[in-house]
Every structure is written in C-alpha cells, then in structure tokens.
C-alpha positions as a LaTeX table, in Angstrom:
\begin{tabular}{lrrr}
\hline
Residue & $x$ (\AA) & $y$ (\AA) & $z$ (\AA) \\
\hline
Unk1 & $-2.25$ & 61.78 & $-27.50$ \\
Unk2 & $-4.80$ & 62.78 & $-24.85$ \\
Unk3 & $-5.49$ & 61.34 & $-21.39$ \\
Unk4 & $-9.14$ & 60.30 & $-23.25$ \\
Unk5 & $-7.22$ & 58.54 & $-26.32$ \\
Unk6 & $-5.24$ & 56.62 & $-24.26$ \\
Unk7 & $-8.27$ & 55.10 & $-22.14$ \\
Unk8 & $-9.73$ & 54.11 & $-25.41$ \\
Unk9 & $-6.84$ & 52.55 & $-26.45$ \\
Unk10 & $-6.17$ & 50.51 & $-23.22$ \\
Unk11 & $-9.89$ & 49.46 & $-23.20$ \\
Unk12 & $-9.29$ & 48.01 & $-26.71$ \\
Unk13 & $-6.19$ & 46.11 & $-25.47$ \\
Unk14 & $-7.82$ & 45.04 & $-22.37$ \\
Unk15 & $-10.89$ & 43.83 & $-24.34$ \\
Unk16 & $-9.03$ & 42.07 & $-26.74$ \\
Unk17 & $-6.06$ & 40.12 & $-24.11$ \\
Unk18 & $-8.91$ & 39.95 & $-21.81$ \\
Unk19 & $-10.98$ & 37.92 & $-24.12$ \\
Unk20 & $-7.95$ & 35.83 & $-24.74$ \\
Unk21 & $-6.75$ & 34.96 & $-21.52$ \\
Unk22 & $-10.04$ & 33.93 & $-20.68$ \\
Unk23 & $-10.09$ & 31.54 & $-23.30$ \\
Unk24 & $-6.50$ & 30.16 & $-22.32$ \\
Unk25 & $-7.60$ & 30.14 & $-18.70$ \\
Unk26 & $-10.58$ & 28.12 & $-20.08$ \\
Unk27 & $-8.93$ & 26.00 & $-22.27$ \\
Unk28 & $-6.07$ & 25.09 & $-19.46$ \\
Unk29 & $-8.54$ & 24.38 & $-16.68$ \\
Unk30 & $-11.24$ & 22.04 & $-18.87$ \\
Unk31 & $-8.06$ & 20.66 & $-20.88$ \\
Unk32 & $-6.34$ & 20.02 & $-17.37$ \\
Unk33 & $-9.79$ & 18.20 & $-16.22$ \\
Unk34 & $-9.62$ & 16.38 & $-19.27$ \\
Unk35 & $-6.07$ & 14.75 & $-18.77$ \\
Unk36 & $-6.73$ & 13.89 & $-15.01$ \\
Unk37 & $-10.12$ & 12.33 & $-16.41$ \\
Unk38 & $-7.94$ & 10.23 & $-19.29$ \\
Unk39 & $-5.36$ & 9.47 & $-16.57$ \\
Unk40 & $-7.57$ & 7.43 & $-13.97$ \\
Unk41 & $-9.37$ & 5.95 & $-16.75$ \\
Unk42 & $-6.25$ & 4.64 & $-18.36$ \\
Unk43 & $-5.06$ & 3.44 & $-14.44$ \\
Unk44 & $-8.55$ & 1.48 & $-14.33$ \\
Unk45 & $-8.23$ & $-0.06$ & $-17.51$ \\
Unk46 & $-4.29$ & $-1.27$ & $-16.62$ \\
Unk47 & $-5.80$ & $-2.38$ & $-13.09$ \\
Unk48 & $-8.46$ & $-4.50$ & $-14.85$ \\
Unk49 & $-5.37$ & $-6.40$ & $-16.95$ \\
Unk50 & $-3.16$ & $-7.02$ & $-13.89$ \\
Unk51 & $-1.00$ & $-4.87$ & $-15.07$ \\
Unk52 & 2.31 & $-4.43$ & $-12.19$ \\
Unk53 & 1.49 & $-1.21$ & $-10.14$ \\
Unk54 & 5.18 & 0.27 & $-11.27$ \\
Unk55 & 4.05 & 0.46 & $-14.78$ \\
Unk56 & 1.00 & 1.42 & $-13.66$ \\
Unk57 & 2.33 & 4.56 & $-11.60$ \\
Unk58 & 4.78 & 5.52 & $-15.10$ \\
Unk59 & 2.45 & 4.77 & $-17.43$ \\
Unk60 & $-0.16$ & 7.38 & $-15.71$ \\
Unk61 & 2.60 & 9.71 & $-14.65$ \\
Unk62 & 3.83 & 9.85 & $-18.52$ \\
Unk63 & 0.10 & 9.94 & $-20.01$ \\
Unk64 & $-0.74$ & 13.16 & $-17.44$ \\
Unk65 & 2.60 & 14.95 & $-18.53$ \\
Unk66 & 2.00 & 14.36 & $-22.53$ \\
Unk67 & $-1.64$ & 15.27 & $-22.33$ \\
Unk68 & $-0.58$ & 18.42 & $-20.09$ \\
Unk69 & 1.65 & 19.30 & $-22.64$ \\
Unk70 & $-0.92$ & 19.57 & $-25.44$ \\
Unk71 & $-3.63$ & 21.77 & $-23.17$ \\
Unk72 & $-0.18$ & 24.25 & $-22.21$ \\
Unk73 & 0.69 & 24.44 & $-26.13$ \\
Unk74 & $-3.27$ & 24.72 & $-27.02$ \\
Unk75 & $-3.60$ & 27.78 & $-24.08$ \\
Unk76 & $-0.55$ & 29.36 & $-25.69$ \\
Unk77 & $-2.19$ & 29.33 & $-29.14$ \\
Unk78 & $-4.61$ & 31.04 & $-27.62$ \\
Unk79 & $-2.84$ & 34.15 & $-25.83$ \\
Unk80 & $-1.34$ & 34.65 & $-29.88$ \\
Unk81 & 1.97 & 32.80 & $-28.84$ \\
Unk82 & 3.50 & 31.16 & $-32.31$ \\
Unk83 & 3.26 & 27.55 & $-31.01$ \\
Unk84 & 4.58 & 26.14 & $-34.94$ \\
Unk85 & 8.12 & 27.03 & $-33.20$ \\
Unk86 & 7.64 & 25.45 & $-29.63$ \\
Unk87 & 6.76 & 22.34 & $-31.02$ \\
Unk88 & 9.48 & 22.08 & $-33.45$ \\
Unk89 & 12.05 & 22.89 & $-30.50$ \\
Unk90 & 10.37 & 20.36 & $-28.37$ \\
Unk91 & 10.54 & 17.62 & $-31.27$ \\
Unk92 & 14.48 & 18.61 & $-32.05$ \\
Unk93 & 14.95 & 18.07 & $-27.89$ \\
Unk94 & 13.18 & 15.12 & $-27.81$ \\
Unk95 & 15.46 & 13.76 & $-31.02$ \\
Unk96 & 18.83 & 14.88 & $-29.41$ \\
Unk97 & 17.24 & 13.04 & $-25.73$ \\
Unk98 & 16.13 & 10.06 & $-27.41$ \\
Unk99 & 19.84 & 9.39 & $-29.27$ \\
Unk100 & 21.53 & 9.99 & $-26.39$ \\
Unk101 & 19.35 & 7.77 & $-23.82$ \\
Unk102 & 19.27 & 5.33 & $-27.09$ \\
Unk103 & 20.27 & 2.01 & $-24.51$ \\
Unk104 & 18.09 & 3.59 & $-21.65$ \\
Unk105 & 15.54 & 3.92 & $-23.74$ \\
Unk106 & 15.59 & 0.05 & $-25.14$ \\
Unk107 & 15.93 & $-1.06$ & $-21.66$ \\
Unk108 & 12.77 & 0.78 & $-20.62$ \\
Unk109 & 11.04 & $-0.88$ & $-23.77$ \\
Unk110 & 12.06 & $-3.86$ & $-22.70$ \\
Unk111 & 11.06 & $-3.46$ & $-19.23$ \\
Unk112 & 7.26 & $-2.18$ & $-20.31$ \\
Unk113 & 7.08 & $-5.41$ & $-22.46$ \\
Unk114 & 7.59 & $-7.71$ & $-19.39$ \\
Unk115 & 5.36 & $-6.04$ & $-17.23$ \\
Unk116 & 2.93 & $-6.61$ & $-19.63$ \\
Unk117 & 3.45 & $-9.81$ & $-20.99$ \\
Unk118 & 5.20 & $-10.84$ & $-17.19$ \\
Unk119 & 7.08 & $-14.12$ & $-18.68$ \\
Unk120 & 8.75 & $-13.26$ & $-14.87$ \\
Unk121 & 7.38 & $-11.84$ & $-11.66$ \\
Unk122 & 8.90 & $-11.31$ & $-8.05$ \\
Unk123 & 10.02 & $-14.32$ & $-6.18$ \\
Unk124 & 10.29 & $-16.78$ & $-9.33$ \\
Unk125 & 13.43 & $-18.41$ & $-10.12$ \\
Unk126 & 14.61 & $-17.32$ & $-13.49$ \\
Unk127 & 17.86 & $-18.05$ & $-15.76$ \\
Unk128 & 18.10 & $-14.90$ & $-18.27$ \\
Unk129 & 20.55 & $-12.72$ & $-19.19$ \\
Unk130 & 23.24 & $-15.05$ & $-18.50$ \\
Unk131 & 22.66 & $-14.72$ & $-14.53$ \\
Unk132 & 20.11 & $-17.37$ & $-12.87$ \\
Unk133 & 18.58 & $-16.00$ & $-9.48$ \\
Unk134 & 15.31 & $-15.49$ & $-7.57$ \\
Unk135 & 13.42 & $-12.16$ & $-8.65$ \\
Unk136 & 13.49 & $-9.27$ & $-6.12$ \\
Unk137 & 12.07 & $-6.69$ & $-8.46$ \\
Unk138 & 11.28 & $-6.05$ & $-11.89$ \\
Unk139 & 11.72 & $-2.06$ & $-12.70$ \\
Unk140 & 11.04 & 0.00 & $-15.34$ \\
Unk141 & 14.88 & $-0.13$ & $-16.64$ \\
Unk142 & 16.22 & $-3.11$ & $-14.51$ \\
Unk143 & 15.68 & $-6.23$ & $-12.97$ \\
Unk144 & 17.11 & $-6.99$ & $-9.69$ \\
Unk145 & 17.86 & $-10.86$ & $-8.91$ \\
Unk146 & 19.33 & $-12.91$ & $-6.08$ \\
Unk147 & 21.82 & $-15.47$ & $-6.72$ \\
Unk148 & 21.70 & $-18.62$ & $-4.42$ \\
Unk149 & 24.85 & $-17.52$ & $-2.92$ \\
Unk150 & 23.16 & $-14.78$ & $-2.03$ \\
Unk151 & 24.77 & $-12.02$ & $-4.22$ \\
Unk152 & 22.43 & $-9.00$ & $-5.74$ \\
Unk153 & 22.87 & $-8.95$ & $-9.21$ \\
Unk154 & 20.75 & $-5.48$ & $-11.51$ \\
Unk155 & 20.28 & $-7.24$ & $-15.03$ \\
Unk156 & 19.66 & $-4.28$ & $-18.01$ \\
Unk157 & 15.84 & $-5.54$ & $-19.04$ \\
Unk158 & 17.62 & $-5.54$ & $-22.94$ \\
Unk159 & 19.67 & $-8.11$ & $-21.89$ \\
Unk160 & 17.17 & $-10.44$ & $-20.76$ \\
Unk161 & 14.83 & $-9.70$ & $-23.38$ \\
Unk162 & 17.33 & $-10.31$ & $-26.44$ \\
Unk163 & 17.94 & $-14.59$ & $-25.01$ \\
Unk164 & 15.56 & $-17.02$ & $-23.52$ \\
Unk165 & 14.15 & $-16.72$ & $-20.39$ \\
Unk166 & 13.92 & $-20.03$ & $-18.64$ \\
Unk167 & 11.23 & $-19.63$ & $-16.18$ \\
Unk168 & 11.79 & $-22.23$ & $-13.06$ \\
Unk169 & 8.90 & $-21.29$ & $-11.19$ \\
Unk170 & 5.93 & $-21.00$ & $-13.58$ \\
Unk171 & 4.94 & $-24.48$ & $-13.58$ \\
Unk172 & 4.98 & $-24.67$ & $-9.86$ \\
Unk173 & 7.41 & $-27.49$ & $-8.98$ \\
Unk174 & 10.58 & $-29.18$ & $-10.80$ \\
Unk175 & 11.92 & $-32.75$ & $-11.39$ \\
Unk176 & 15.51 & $-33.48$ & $-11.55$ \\
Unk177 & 16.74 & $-36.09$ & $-12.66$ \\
Unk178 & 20.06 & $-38.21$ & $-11.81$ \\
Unk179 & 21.82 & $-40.75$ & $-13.41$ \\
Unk180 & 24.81 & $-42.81$ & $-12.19$ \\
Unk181 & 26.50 & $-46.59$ & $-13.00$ \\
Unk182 & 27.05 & $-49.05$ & $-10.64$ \\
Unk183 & 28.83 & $-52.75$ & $-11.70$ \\
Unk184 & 27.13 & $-54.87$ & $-13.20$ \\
Unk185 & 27.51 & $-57.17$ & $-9.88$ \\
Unk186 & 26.23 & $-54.89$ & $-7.39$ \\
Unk187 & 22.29 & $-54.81$ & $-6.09$ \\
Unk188 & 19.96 & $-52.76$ & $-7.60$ \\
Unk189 & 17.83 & $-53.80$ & $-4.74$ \\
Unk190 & 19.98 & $-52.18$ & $-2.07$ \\
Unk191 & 21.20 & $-49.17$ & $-4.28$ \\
Unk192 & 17.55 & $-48.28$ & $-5.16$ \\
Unk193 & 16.93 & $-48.50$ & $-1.39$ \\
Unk194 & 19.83 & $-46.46$ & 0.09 \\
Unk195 & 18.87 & $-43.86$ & $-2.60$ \\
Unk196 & 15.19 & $-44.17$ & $-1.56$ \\
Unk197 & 16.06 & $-43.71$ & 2.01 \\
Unk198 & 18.01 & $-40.61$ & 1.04 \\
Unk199 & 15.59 & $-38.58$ & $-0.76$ \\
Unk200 & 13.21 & $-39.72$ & 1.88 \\
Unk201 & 15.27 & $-37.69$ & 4.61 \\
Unk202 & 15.72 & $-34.60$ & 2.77 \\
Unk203 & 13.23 & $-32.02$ & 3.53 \\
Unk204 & 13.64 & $-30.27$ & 0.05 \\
Unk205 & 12.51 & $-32.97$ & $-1.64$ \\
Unk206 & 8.64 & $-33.74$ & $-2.40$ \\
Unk207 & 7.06 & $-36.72$ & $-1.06$ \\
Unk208 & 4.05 & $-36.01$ & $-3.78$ \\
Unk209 & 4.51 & $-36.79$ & $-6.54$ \\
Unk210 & 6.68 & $-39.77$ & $-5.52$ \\
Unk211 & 10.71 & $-40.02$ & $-6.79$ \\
Unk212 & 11.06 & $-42.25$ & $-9.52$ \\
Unk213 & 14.30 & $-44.64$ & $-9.04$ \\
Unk214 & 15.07 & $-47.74$ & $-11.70$ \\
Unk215 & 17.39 & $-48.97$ & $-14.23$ \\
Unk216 & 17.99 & $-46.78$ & $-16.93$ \\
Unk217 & 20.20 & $-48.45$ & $-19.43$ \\
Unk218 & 22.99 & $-51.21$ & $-19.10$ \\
Unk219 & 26.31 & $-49.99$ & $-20.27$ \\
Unk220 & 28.38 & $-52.20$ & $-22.13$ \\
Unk221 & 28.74 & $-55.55$ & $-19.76$ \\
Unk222 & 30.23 & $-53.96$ & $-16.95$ \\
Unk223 & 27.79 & $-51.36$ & $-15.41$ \\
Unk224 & 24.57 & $-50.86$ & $-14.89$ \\
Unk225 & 22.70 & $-47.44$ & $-15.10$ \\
Unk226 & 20.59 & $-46.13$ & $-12.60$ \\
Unk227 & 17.95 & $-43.39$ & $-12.62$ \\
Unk228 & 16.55 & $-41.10$ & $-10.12$ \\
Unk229 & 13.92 & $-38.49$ & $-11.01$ \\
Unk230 & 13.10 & $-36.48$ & $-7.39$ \\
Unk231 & 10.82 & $-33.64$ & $-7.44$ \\
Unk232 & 11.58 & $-30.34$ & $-5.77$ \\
Unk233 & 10.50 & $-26.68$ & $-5.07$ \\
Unk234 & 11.13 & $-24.26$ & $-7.66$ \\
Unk235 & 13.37 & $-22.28$ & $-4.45$ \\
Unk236 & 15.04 & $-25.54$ & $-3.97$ \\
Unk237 & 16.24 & $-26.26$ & $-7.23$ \\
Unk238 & 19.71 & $-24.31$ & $-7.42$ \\
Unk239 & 21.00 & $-26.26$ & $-4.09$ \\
Unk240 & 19.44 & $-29.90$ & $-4.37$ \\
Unk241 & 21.66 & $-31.27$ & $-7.32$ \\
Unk242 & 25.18 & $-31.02$ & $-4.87$ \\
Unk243 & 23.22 & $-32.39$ & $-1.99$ \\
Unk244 & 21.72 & $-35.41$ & $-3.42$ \\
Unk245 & 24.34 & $-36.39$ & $-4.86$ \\
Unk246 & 27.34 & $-35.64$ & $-2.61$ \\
Unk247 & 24.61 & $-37.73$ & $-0.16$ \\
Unk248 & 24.15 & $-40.60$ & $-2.71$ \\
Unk249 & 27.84 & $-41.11$ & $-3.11$ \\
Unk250 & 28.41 & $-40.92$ & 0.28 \\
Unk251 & 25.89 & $-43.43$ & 1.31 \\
Unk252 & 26.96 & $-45.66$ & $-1.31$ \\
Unk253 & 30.38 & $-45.78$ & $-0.78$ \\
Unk254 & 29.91 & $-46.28$ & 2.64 \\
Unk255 & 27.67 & $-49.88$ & 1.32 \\
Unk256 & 30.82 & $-50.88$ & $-0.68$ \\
Unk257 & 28.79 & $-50.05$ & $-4.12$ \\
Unk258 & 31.19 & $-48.15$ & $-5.97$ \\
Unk259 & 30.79 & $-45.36$ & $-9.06$ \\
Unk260 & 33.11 & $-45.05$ & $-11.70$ \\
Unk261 & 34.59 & $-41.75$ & $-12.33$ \\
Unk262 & 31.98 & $-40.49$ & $-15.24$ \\
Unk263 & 29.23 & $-41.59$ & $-13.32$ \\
Unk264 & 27.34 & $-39.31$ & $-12.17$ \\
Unk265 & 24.95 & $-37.25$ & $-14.70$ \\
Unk266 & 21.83 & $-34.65$ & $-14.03$ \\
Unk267 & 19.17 & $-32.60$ & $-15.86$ \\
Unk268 & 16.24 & $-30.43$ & $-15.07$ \\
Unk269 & 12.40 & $-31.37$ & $-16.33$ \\
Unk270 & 10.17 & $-28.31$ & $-15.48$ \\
Unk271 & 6.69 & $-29.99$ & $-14.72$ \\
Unk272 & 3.34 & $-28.08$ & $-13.41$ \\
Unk273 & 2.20 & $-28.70$ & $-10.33$ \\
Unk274 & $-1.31$ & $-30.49$ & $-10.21$ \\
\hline
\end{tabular}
C-alpha cells in the first residue's frame, strides 16, 4: 500500500474516532455538569428538611459518584466500548459487596432512617440498644453515647433500631416519682416537711413546676405510704434517684421516722416542658 493509501486511510480513522471522542468528551463534560447540578439541588432540598449535615455530606457524595458513573458508562458507549459487559461486572461486584457488608450495610440503613426521622439527636438522653447514655454523635453506621459514669459506649444503629428507643430528653424535663412507708404513728406533717426541705436544697431539682409530696396509699394498719413526684433535667435524671433518696433516708432516720426494709420504690414520668 502506498504512502497516498495510507493517508486516506488514517483520515478515515481519524474522522471517524475523531467524531467519537468528541461526542464522549461532550457527553462527559455536559453529563458531569449535570450531576454537580443534581448534587447541590438534592443538598438544598435535604437542607430545607433539617436533614443532619453527615447525611447530608454522604447522601451528596453517593448521588455525585452514581450519577458519575452513568455519564463514564454513557461516554464509553460512545468511543464503541461494549458497555452490556461493564455493567454486568459492576452489578455481579456490587452483589458479592453487598453480601459480604450484609450487617454494615443494615447498620447504615438504619443509621439513614434516624437521621431522617431523628427519634434521637446529640446531647439527648436516650435508653436504646440495651445501653442508656447522653448522645455524642449519631454516624452513618454508629452511634456514640456517654454513660453517666462517664464510659464511651459505639452502639451498631441495627441494634437500636430493632427495640424501643426511650427518648429522655424530647419532652424537655422529667418527673420522678418516689414512694416509701412510714408507721402508721409517725407525722406526715414532719416527714412531708423534711422531704420538702430536701428537694428544696438540691440544685438538680426544679423549683417550677413544684414537687408534689402526699399520702399515697395506707398499707395494711401499720404503715402509711408516702409519695414524692420531683421534677428534674433530662441530664439530671440518671444521678437524682440515689441522691434523693440516700438524702431522704438519711434525714429521716436522723428524725427517728423509720422505713421498713421494702420501702422505698421509684419510677420515671417523661412530661414536656411548658
């Protein structure tokens, strides 16, 4: 073949890949536009919801990467690469990725679902997973939470997801409340004050709304029961029940009013704050 045949030949070749890389340049530059134009508008529309800035940040970061994925396959198509083989290789890797990361991948479900629906968010005090604690951070695949002895404890977000959440802090304050017996022959007068005087000295609890202390029940003819119903910080809550009432039989011992040995009972009301 000539020196002139071989020009004509590479002038075919270069008119015909030309033309096609052109149109894959094209097609990756307005298709790249295109995903960075989807991206913020996604990351505006989560902004407007309140949605947490972490699953913000993934959510854009994994919408960019799929939508870059199409405009690389779509350029490929059109250089003339067989993309019917790249996609099914990329399907079978995602398959073998997805079984393998099959907890990882519940946990991040898991995760996305409460920084949507947020039954939790940083600084309440929370009971899930079998591990009560103050929220440091909710992550995509983990929560992080702070025991009140101060211990860090990383909760899978499947694990708190598959029980109740009990949510301390999203009413805005709590009211525990204490029972104990006294005999029948002691004064409710002075027990109702020495309690009265105690809940009045501890900082933790509330002075609004008011404690509640009365007669609950009388049990049997021997003892009387009394009732306290103090209202405290959601932050407070995991340390007030031993204080109060270490104080309260303290105090009353120290009065001569004695408690018998099963006296001593307490629950938690979760009550919004006004």
């Amino acid at each position: 073949m000539d020196v002139q045949g071989l020009m004509v030949r590479a002038k075919e070749l270069i008119a015909v890949f030309g033309l096609k890389l052109v149109a894959a340049v094209a097609v990756f530059v307005i298709g790249r536009w295109v995903a960075n134009a989807i991206t913020h508008i996604i990351e505006k529309i989560m902004k407007k919801a309140n949605t947490d800035e972490t699953l913000i940040s993934f959510i854009s970061s994994l919408s960019y990467i799929a939508l870059m994925t199409v405009v690389v396959i779509a350029a490929l198509g059109q250089l003339g690469v067989q993309t019917t083989s790249f996609i099914a290789i990329l399907g079978a890797a995602g398959l073998a990725v997805g079984l393998a990361l099959q907890n990882s991948l519940s946990n991040f479900a898991s995760g996305v679902m409460m920084m949507f629906f947020r039954p939790i968010k940083v600084g309440d005090v929370v009971e899930g997973g079998g591990v009560t604690g103050a929220v440091k951070e909710v992550q995509i695949f983990t929560t992080v939470l702070i025991t009140p002895d101060n211990k860090t404890i990383i909760v899978p977000n499947s694990k708190i997801t598959a029980d109740k959440i009990i949510n301390y802090s999203s009413l805005g304050s709590l009211r525990q409340e204490f029972t104990f017996t006294i005999n029948y022959s002691d004064d409710i007068d002075k027990t109702r004050k020495i309690v009265a005087e105690i809940l009045d000295r501890n900082p933790k609890v509330l002075k609004s709304p008011a404690p509640d202390i009365g007669v609950a029940d009388i049990v049997g003819n021997a003892n009387i029961k009394m009732l306290v119903r103090p209202w405290v910080k959601p932050e407070h809550y995991p340390c007030i029940n031993g204080e109060l009432i270490e104080e309260i039989k303290k105090s009353l011992d120290a009065n001569k009013i004695n408690l018998p040995a099963d006296s001593a009972a307490t629950k938690v009301i979760l009550v919004k704050e006004e």
